[in-house]
C-alpha positions as CSV (number, residue, x, y, z in Angstrom):
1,X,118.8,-71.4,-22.2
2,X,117.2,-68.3,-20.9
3,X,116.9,-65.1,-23.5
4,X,119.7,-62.7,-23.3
5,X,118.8,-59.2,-22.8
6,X,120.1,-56.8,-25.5
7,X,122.7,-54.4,-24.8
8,X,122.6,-51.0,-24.0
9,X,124.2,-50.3,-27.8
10,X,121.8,-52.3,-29.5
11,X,119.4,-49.2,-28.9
12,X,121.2,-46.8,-30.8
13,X,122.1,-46.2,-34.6
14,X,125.0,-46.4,-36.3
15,X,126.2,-42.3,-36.8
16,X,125.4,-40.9,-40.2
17,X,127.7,-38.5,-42.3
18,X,126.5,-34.8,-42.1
19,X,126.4,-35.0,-46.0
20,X,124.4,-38.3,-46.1
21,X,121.0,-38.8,-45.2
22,X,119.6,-40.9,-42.7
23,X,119.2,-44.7,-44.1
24,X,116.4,-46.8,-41.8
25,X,116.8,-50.6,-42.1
26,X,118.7,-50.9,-45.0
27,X,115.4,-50.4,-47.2
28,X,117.0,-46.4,-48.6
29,X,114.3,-44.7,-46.5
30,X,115.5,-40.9,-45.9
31,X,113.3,-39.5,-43.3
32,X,116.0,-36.7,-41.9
33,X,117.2,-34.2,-43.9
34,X,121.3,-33.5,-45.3
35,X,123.0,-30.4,-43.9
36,X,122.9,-28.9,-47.1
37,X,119.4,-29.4,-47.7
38,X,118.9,-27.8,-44.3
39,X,120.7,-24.8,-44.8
40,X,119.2,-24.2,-48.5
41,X,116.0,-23.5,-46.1
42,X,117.6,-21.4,-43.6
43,X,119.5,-19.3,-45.9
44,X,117.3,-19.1,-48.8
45,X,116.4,-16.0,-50.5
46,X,113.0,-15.1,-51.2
47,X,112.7,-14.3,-55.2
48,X,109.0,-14.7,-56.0
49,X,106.9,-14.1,-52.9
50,X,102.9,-14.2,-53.0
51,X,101.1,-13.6,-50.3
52,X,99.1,-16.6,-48.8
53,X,96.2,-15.3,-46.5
54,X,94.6,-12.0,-47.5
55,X,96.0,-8.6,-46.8
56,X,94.4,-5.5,-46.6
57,X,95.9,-2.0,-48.7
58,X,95.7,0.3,-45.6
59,X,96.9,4.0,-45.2
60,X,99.9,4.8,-42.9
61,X,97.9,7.7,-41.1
62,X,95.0,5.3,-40.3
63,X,96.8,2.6,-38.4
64,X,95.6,1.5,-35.1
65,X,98.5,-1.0,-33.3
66,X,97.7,-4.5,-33.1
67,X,97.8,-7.6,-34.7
68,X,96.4,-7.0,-38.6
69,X,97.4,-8.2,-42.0
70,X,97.9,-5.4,-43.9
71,X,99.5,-3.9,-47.2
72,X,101.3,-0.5,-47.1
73,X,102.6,1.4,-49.9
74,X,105.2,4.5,-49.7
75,X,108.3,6.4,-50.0
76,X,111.7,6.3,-48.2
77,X,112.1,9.0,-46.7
78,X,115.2,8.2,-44.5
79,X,117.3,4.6,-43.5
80,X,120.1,3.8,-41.8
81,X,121.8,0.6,-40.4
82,X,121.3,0.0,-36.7
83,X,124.1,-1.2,-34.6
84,X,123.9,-4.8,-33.5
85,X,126.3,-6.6,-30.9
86,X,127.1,-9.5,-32.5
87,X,128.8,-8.0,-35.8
88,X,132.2,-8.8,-34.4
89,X,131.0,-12.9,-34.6
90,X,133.2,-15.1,-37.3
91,X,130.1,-16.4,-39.3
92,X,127.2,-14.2,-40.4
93,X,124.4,-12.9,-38.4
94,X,121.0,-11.4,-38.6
95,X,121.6,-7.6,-38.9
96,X,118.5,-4.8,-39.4
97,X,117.6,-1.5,-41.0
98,X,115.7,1.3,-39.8
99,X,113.6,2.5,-42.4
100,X,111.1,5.3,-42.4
101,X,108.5,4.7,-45.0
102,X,105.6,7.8,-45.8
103,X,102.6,8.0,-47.8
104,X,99.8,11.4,-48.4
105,X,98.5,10.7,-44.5
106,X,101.4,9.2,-42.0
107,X,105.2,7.8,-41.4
108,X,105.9,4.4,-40.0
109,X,109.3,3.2,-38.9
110,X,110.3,-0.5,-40.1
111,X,112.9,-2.6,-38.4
112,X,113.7,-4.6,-41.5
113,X,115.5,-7.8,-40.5
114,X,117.9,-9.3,-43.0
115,X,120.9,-12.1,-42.8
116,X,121.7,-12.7,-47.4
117,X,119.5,-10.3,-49.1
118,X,120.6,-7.2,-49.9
119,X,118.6,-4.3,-49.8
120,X,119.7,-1.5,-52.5
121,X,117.5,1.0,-50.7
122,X,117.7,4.9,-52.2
123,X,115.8,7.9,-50.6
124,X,112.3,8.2,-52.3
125,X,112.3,5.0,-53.7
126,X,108.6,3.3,-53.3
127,X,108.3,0.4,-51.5
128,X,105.5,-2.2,-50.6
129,X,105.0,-3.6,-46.9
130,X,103.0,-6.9,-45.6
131,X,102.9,-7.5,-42.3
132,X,101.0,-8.8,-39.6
133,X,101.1,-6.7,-36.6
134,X,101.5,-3.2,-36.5
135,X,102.9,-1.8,-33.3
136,X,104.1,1.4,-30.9
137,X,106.9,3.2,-32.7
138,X,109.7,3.9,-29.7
139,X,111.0,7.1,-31.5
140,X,110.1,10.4,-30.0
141,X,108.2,13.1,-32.4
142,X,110.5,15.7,-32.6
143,X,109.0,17.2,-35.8
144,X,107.0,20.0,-35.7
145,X,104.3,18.5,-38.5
146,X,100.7,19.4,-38.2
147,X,100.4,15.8,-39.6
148,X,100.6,12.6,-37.7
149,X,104.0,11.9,-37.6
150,X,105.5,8.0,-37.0
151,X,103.7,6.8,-34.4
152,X,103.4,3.7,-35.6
153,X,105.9,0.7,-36.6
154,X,106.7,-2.4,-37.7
155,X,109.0,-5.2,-37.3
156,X,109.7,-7.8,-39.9
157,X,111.9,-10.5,-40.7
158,X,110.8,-11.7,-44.7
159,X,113.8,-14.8,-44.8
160,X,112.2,-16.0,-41.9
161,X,108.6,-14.8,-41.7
162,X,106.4,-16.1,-44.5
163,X,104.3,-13.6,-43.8
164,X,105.5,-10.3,-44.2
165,X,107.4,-9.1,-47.0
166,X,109.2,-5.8,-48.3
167,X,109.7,-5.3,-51.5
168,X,111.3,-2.6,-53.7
169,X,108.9,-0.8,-56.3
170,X,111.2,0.3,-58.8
171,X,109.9,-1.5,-62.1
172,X,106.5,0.0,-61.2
173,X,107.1,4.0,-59.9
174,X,106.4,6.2,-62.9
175,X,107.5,9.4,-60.4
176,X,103.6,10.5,-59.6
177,X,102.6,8.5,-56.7
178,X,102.7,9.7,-53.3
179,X,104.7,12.6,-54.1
180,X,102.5,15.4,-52.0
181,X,104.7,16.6,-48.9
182,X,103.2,15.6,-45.1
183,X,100.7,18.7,-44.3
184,X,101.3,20.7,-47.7
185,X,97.9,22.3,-48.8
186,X,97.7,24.6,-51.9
187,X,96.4,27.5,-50.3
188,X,98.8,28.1,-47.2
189,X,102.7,27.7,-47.2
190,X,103.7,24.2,-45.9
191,X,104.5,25.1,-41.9
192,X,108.4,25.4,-41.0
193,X,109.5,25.8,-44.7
194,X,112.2,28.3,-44.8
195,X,115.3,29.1,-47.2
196,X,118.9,27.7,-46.8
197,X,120.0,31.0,-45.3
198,X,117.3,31.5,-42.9
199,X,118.0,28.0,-41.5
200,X,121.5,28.2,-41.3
201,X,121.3,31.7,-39.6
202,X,119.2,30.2,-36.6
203,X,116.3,27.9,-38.0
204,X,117.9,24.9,-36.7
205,X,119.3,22.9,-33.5
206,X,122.8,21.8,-33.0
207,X,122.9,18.1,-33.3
208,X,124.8,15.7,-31.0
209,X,127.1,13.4,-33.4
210,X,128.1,10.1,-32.3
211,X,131.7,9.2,-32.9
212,X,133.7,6.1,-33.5
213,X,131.8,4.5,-36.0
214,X,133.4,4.7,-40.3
215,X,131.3,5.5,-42.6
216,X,131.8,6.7,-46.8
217,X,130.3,9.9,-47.3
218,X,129.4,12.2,-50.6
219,X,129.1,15.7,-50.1
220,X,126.3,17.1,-52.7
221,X,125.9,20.8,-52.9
222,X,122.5,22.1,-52.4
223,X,121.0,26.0,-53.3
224,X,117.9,28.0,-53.3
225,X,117.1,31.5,-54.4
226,X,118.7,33.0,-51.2
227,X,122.8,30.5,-50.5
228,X,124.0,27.6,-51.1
229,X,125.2,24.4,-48.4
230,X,126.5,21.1,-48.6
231,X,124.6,18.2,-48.2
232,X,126.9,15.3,-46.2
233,X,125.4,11.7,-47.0
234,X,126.7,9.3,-44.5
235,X,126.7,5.3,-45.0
236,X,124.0,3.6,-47.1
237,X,122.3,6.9,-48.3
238,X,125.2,8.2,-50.1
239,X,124.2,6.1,-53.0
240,X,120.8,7.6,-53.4
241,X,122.7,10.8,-54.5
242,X,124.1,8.7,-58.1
243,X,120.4,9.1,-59.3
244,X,119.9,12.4,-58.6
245,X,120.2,15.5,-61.5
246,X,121.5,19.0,-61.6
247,X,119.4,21.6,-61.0
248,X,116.8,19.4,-61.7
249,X,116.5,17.3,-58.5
250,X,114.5,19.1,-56.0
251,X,114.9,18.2,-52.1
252,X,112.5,18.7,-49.3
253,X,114.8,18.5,-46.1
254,X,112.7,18.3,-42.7
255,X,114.3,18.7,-39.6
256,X,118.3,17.5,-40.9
257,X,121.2,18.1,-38.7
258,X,123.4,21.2,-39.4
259,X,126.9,22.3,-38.5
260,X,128.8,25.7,-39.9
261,X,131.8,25.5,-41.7
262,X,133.7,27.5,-44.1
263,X,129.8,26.5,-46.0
264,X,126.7,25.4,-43.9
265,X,126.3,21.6,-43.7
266,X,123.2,19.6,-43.5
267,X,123.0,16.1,-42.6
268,X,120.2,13.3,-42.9
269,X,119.9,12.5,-39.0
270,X,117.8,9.8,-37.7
271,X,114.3,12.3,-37.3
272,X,115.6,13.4,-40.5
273,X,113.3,12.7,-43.8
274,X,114.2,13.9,-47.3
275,X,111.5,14.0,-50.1
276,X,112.5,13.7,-53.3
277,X,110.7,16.2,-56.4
278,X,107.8,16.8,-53.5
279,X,104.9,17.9,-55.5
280,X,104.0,21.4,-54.7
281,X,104.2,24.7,-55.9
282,X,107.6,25.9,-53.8
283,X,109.4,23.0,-55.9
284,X,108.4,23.4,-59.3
285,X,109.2,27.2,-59.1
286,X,112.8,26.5,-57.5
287,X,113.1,23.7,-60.4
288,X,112.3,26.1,-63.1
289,X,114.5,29.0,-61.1
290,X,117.5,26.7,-61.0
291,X,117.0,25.2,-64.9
292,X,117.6,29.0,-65.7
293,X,120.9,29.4,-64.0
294,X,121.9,26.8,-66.2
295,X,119.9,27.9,-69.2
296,X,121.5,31.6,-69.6
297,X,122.8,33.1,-73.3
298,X,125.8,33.9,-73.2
299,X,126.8,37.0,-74.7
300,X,128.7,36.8,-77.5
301,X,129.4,39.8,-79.7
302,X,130.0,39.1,-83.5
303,X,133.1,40.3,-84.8
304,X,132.8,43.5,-87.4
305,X,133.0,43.3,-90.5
306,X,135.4,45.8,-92.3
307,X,136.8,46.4,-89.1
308,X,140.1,44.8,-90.2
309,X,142.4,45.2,-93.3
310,X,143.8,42.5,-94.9
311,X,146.2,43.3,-97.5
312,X,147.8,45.2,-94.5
313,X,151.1,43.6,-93.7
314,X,151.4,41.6,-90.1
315,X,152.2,43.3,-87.3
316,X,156.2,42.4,-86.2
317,X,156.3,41.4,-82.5
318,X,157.7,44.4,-80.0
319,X,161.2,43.9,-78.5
320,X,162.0,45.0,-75.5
């Protein structure tokens, strides 16, 4: 008899569970991997990341774009969710933060992909960056620094990209590092800096507010020597505000957005950058001026003595 040829379904295997793995031959060999294994890799979170090539510390001032592995260290200076399209989707999806990071010499803008971790980011908070490839920032300069101002920027996704990473100093920031304001010097004024009255008597520009989108919001009042405003924090900023004390706390606003009410209101834009207890002169004075508001005797005149005698009967309530 001649061979029979096999049949069409003699080349395929018998379909496996989606909660199994794979078995080849009966012998227990796995070579696939289980849905659940495959989405402990997708959606992992990165605890304890280490670098594995070299990276180089680099300043934020001195960056050239281009592909180079490098380590930055600075401050938040401003963040703020960016809008994606596919938020409306029933499962969840990749979603980014813009991020303005500064050190003594520069700014650089970071579009900080993210899907599970959460980022408790707070304004002045120090931060580390590794990436790979620093690139063309797409955000006009609209502040009127003598410094180089963000020119720069980089895009990283850390659940997915091995190689970069962003991680929050908080364990490690003792207050002191990279605390000097962008083109303060000791021996001239830092350029723009003006009083809460002067700006909100003409040292600003009207902004252009975008509506329909909900946000929370904590209003902090703000003063100087000369008025007082309110500070609106919109969004994911708002919480930066819990670890910030009275009269104590001293804010270096460039360039925020402004709109008179019954009080002037300044806003944290997105060319906005706040610095937090800035270290120069202008701040320690308006700390110590503002700790002495608070810090006033009160007068309190002691009572006299023999002014009062007291084997004199009571006085009987007046009727009327």
């Amino acid at each position: 008899m001649a061979p029979q040829s096999p049949s069409i379904q003699s080349f395929f295997q018998p379909e496996t569970p989606h909660n199994q793995p794979a078995v080849a031959n009966g012998e227990g060999v796995e070579p696939g991997f289980t849905t659940t294994e495959i989405k402990a890799f997708l959606y992992s979170t990165p605890s304890a990341w280490e670098p594995r090539i070299p990276y180089e510390d680099a300043q934020i001032g001195r960056l050239v774009p281009g592909p180079r592995c490098v380590r930055l260290v600075g401050r938040v200076v401003n963040f703020h969710d960016q809008p994606t399209s596919t938020s409306k989707l029933p499962y969840p999806t990749k979603r980014c933060l813009n991020v303005l990071v500064r050190d003594d010499t520069g700014m650089i803008k970071v579009k900080l992909w993210y899907l599970k971790v959460d980022y408790q980011l707070q304004l002045g908070q120090l931060v580390s960056i590794w990436t790979t490839f620093i690139s063309t920032s797409d955000t006009p300069s609209t502040v009127s620094i003598t410094v180089q101002n963000a020119i720069c920027a980089v895009n990283i996704y850390p659940e997915r990209d091995n190689s970069c990473y962003f991680m929050l100093q908080a364990d490690k920031d003792d207050g002191t590092l990279l605390k000097i304001p962008l083109g303060y010097s000791r021996d001239k004024q830092l350029p723009g800096l003006m009083t809460l009255m002067s700006f909100a008597q003409g040292g600003h520009d009207t902004p252009t507010a975008k509506k329909g989108d909900v946000l929370d919001v904590v209003n902090v009042i703000i003063f100087d020597d000369t008025c007082d405003a309110t500070l609106a924090l919109w969004g994911r900023v708002a919480k930066s505000a819990a670890h910030w004390k009275t009269s104590c706390t001293i804010l270096l606003l460039s360039n925020p957005g402004f709109r008179n009410d019954k009080r002037p209101t300044l806003s944290i834009d997105s060319n906005t950058y706040v610095d937090v207890d800035p270290c120069m002169g202008e701040a320690e004075w308006l700390r110590a001026f503002a700790q002495r508001l608070t810090t006033r005797e009160v007068v309190n005149v002691p009572f006299p003595e023999g002014g009062m005698d007291e084997q004199a009967p009571p006085l009987t309530p007046r009727t009327f």
